[in-house]
Structure formats: structure tokens, C-alpha cells
FIVO-951007 format. One record per residue (C-alpha): residue number from 1; residue in three letters; x, y, z. Coordinates in steps of 0.2 Angstrom, whole numbers, plus 5000, padded with zeros to 4 digits. Example, Ala and Ser with C-alpha at 12.3 -4.5 7.8 and 13.67 -1.06 7.14 Angstrom:
<rs>
R, 1, ALA, 5062, 4978, 5039 .
R, 2, SER, 5068, 4995, 5036 .
</rs>
This chain:
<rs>
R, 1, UNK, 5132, 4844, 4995 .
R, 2, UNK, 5113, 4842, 4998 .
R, 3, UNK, 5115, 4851, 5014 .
R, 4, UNK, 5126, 4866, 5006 .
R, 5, UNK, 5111, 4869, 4992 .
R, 6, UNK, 5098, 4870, 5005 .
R, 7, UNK, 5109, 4882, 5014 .
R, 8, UNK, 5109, 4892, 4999 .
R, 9, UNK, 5093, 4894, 4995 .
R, 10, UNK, 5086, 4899, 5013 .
R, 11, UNK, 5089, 4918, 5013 .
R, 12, UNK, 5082, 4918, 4994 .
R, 13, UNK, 5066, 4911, 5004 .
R, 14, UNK, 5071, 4925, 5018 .
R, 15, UNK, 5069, 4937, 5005 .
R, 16, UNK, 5054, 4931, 4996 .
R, 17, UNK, 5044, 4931, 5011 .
R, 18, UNK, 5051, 4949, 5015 .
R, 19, UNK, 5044, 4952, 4999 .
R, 20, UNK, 5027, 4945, 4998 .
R, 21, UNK, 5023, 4948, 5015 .
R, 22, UNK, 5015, 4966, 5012 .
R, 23, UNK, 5003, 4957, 4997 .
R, 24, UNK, 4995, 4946, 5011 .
R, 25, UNK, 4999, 4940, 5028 .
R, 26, UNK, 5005, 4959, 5034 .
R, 27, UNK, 4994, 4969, 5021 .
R, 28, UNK, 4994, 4988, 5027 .
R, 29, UNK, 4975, 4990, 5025 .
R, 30, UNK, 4968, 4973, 5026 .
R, 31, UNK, 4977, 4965, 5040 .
R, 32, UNK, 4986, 4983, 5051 .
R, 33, UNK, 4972, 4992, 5044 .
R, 34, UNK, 4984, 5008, 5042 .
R, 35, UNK, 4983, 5025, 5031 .
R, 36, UNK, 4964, 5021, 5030 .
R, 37, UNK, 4963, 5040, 5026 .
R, 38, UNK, 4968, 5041, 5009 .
R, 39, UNK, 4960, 5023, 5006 .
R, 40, UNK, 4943, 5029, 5010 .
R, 41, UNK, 4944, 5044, 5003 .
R, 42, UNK, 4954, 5044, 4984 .
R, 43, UNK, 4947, 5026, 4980 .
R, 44, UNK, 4931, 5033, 4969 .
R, 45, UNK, 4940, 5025, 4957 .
R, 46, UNK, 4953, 5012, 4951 .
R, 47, UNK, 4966, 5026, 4944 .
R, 48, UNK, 4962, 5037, 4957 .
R, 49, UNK, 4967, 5021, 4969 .
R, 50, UNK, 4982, 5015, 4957 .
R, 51, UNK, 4990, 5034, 4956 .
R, 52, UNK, 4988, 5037, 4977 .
R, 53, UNK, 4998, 5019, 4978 .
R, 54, UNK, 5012, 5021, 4966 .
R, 55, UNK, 5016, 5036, 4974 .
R, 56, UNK, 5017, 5028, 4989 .
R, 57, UNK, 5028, 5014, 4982 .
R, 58, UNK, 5041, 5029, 4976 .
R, 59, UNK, 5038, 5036, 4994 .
R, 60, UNK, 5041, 5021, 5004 .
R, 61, UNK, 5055, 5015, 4995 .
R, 62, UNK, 5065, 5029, 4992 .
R, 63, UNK, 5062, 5034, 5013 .
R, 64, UNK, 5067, 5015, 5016 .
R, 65, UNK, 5083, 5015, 5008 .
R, 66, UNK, 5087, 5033, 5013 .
R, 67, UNK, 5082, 5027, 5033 .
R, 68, UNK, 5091, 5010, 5032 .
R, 69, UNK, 5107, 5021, 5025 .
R, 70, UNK, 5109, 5033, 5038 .
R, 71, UNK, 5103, 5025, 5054 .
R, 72, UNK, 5117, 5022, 5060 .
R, 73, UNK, 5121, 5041, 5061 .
R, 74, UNK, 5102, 5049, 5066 .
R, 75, UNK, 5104, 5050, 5086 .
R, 76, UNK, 5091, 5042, 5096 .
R, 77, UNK, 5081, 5059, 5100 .
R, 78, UNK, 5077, 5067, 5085 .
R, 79, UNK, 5075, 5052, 5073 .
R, 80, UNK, 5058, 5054, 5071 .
R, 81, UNK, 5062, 5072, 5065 .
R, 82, UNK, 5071, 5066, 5054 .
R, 83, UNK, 5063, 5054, 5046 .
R, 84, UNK, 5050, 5066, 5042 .
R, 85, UNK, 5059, 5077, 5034 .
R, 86, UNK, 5066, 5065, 5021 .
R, 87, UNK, 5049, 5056, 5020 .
R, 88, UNK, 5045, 5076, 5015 .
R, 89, UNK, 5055, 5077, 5003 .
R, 90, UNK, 5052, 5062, 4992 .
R, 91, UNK, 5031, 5068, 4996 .
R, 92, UNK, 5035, 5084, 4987 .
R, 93, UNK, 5045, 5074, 4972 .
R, 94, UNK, 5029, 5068, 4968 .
R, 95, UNK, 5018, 5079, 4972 .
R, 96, UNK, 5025, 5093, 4961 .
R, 97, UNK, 5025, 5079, 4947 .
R, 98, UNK, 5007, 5077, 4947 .
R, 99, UNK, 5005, 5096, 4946 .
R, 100, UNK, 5017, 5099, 4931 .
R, 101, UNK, 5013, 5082, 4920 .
R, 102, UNK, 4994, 5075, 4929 .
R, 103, UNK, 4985, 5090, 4936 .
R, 104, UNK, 4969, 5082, 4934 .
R, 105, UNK, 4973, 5067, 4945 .
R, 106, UNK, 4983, 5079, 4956 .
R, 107, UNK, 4967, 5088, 4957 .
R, 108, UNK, 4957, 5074, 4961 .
R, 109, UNK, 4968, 5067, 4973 .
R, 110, UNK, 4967, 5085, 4983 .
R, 111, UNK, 4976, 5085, 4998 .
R, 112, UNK, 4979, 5067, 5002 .
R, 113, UNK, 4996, 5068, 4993 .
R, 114, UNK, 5003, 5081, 5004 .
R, 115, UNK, 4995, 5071, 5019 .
R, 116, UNK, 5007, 5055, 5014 .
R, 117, UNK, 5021, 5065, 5025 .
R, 118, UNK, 5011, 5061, 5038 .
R, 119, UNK, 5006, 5042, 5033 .
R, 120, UNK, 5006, 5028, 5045 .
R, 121, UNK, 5012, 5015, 5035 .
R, 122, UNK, 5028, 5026, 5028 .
R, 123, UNK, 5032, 5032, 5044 .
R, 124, UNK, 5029, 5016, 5054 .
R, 125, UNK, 5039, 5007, 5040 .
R, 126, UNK, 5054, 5019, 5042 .
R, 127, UNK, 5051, 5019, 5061 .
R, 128, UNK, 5048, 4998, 5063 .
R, 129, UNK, 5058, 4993, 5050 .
R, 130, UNK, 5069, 5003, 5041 .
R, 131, UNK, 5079, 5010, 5055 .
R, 132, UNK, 5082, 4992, 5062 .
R, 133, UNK, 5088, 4983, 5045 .
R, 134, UNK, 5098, 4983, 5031 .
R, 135, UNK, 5097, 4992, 5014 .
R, 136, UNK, 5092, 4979, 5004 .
R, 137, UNK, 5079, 4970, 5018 .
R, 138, UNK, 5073, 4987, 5020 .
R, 139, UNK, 5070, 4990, 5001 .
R, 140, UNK, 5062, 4972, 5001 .
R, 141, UNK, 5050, 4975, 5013 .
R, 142, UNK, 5047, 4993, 5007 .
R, 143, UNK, 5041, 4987, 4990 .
R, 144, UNK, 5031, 4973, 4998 .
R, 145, UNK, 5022, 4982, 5009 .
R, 146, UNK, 5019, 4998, 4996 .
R, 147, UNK, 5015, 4985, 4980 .
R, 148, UNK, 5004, 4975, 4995 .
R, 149, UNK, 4994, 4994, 4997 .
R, 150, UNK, 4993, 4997, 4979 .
R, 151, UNK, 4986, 4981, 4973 .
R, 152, UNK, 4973, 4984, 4988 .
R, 153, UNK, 4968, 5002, 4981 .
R, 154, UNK, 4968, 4998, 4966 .
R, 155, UNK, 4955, 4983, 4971 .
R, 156, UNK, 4943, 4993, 4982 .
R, 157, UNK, 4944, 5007, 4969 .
R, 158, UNK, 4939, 4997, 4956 .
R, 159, UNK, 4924, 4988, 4962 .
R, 160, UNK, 4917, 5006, 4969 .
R, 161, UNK, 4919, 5011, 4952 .
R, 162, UNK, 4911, 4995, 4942 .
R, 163, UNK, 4896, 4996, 4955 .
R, 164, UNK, 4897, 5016, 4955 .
R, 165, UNK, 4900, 5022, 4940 .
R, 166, UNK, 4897, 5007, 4927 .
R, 167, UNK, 4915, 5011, 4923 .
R, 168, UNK, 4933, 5001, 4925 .
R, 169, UNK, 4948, 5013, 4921 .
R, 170, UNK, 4937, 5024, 4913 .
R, 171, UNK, 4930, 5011, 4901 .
R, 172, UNK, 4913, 5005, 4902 .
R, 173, UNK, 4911, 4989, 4908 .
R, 174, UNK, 4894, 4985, 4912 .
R, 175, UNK, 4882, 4992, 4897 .
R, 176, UNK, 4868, 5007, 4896 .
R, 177, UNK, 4857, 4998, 4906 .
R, 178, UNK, 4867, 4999, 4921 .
R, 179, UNK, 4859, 5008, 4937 .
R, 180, UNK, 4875, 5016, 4945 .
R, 181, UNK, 4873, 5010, 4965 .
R, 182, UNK, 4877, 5028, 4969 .
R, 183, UNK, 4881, 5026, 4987 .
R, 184, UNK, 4897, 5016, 4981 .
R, 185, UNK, 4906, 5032, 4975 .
R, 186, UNK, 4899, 5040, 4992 .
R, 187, UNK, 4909, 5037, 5012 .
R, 188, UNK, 4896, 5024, 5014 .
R, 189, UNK, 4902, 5013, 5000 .
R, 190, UNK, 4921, 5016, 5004 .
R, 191, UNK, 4917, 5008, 5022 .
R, 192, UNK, 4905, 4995, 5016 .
R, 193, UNK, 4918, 4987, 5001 .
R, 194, UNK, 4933, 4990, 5015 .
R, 195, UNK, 4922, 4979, 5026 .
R, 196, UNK, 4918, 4965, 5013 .
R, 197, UNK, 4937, 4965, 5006 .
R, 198, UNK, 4943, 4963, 5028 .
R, 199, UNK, 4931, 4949, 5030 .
R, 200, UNK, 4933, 4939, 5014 .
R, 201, UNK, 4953, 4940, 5018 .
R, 202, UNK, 4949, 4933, 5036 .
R, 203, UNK, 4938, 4920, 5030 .
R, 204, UNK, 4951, 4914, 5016 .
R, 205, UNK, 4965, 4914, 5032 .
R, 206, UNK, 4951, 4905, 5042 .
R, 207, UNK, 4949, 4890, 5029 .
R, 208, UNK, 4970, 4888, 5025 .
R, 209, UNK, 4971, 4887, 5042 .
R, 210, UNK, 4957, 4873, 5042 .
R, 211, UNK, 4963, 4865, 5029 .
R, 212, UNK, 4983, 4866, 5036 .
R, 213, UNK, 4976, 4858, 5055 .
R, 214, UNK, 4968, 4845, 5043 .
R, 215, UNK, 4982, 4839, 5036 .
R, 216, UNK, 4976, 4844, 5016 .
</rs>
């Protein structure tokens, strides 16, 4: 009876780890170091960074599914193609929504909504992934791997804002007396905090692996 509960509960942990994997151990920006484009470029600040990655996360998962459904039926040569196209039409969902209900993010966002047709993560995902597995491991990993990119924006674009602006959301967070460090809203700074936020991950891997050969 032992044996048929643990049976049970392994592809739950299959699926978890499907799941959380984007967050960490196969994060898009920190670990693949993909779509580094729009990363450096719309994280000015934490909405700016929260915005490009929920629309990623309707991207990616809606191409996923879409992919994982018909993969059986795109032939071998033009399934690139294909994917394009559907990742193209899920870019333009959301691309015409920022224009009709958030045209000041739209605006702010500029071109790099349009460019997510061309994103590696989406189209590695769909490539990878998606045409190789099922629908609901292919949704798993999409929102995994999509959340794990948000989450990442959202941090990078937050701590440019704080040391850029003063400002967290919006709000102020840091007083009058504040100096803005203007280079953090500047290339410079996107590069610098991407730098700090790659080597605090690998150092956090480096010491749970020390302490996992330790024995702690």
C-alpha cells in the first residue's frame, strides 16, 4: 500500500519540478541568459518589467499549448514557420490590448512587444519543448518558464528603479533626500544589476551545492 502511495505521488513531483524549474534551476535570463533584449531594455522600471513579462506569460502559454496540440500534424520542414505565425498572432492579441486599454505602458514598451515574435525564449520553448511533449507538460513548463522571466524583470526592474528613480511601482520609496544613481535607469545600469543578479544566483548554487557534498 506504501509502495502504491509513493507511486502516486511521483508525477505530482514530476510536475512540480516542471513547474518550478523556470523560477530557478533553468531561469530564462539568469541561468540560459535568453531574450536579454527586452530585459535590458524595458526594465527602467518594475511595471515596465512586470507588463513585458505578463505578456510573455500570455505569449508562451497560449503558443505552448497551441504547438504541443498540433505537432503531430505540422510536417517536419516548415514547422518553424509555423510556429511563428501562431506565436504572431498571440504577440498582436496583446500588443493591440496595450494600445486600446494601456497606451502609456504600450508607448513605453516601444517596439519590444512586437519583437516578442521573434523572442528566444518563446520560440526555443515552442521549438525544445513544446513540439516534443504533451499539452499539459507543455502548459507546465510554459508557465514556469514565463512566471520564472517575470519574476526576474520584475526584480531587475525594481532595483533600477529604487537606485534610479527613488521610486518602487511608482511610489516613493526612499525619501527627498535621495540622490537618484542616474546611470541605473541608463544601458550601464541594466548590464551592471543583470551582472550582480547572474553572480548572486551562482554563488547561492555554489554554497547548496557545498553544503549538499557536506552532508548538511
Amino acid at each position: 500500500m506504501a509502495s502504491k502511495k509513493s507511486g502516486d505521488l511521483k508525477p505530482v513531483e514530476n510536475n512540480i519540478h516542471e513547474f518550478m524549474k523556470g523560477f530557478w534551476k533553468e531561469n530564462p535570463i539568469l541561468v540560459t541568459v535568453l531574450g536579454l533584449c527586452p530585459t535590458l531594455a524595458v526594465t527602467t522600471s518594475a511595471i515596465n518589467g512586470l507588463t513585458m513579462g505578463l505578456a510573455v506569460v500570455f505569449v508562451l502559454t497560449c503558443s505552448s499549448l497551441i504547438v504541443s496540440v498540433v505537432r503531430d500534424f505540422v510536417p517536419k520542414q516548415v514547422r518553424i514557420a509555423c510556429f511563428v505565425v501562431i506565436i504572431a498572432t498571440f504577440v498582436t492579441m496583446v500588443d493591440l490590448f496595450l494600445k486600446a486599454f494601456l497606451l502609456d505602458l504600450s508607448k513605453a514598451l516601444g517596439p519590444f512587444i512586437p519583437l516578442i515574435v521573434v523572442n528566444c525564449i518563446i520560440l526555443g520553448r515552442a521549438e525544445a519543448f513544446a513540439s516534443k511533449n504533451s499539452v499539459g507538460r507543455s502548459l507546465l513548463d510554459a508557465l514556469g518558464v514565463s512566471f520564472g522571466f517575470t519574476i526576474t524583470l520584475v526584480i531587475l526592474g525594481g532595483i533600477r528603479e529604487i537606485l534610479g528613480m527613488g521610486t518602487f511601482f511608482g511610489m516613493g520609496v526612499l525619501g527627498q533626500g535621495f540622490e537618484p544613481w542616474v546611470v541605473m535607469i541608463l544601458p550601464p545600469g541594466a548590464f551592471i544589476t543583470l551582472g550582480f543578479m547572474i553572480g548572486a544566483k551562482n554563488l547561492i548554487d555554489r554554497k547548496m551545492r557545498e553544503k549538499k557534498s557536506a552532508g548538511l
